[in-house]
N, C-alpha and C positions, 0 to 999 in steps of 0.2 A: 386456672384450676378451679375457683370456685366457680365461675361461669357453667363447667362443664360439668360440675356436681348439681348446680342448681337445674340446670339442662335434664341430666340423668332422673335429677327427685320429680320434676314435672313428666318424665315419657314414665315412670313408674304410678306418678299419679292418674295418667290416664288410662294404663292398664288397669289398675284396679278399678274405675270409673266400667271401665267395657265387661270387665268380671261382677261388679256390682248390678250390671244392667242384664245381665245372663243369669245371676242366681236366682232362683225361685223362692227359696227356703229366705223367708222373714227374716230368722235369726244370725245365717248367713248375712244376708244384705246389710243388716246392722255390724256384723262383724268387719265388713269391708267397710264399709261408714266410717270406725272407729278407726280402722288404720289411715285411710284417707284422710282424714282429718290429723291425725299425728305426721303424715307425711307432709301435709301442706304446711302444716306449723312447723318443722324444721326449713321445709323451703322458703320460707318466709323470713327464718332467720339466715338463712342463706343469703338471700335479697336484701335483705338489712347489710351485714355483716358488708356484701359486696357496693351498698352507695355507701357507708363510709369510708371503705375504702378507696372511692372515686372522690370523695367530699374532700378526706386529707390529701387524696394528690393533686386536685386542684386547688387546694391552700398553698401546697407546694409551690405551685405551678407560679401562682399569682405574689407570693413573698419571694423566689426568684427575680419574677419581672419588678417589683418594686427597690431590689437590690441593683438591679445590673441598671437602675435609670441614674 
């Protein structure tokens, strides 16, 4: 699930990257700027959120194998 959130926040990051690069108007381009950058900062905590998630499952993984020896 969060893979496929983190997936969705980057294909939205680069819409706004090709709408950033089409606008003309200054204040525009900075208005997209501003979102883009809020966006990549949630996907980032996205990114976060998802290796520790991989980090406790291979704790997991690895106090398993240290049980079952």
């Amino acid at each position: 699930k969060l893979e496929l959130e983190y997936a969705e926040s980057l294909q939205e990051i680069g819409d706004m990257a090709v709408n950033r690069a089409k606008a003309r108007n200054p204040k525009t381009r900075e208005l997209i700027e501003g979102r883009i950058a809020e966006k990549q900062a949630y996907a980032d905590g996205i990114d976060g959120r998802i290796e520790r998630l991989q980090d406790e499952w291979q704790a997991k993984e690895r106090a398993i194998e240290v049980i079952s020896e």
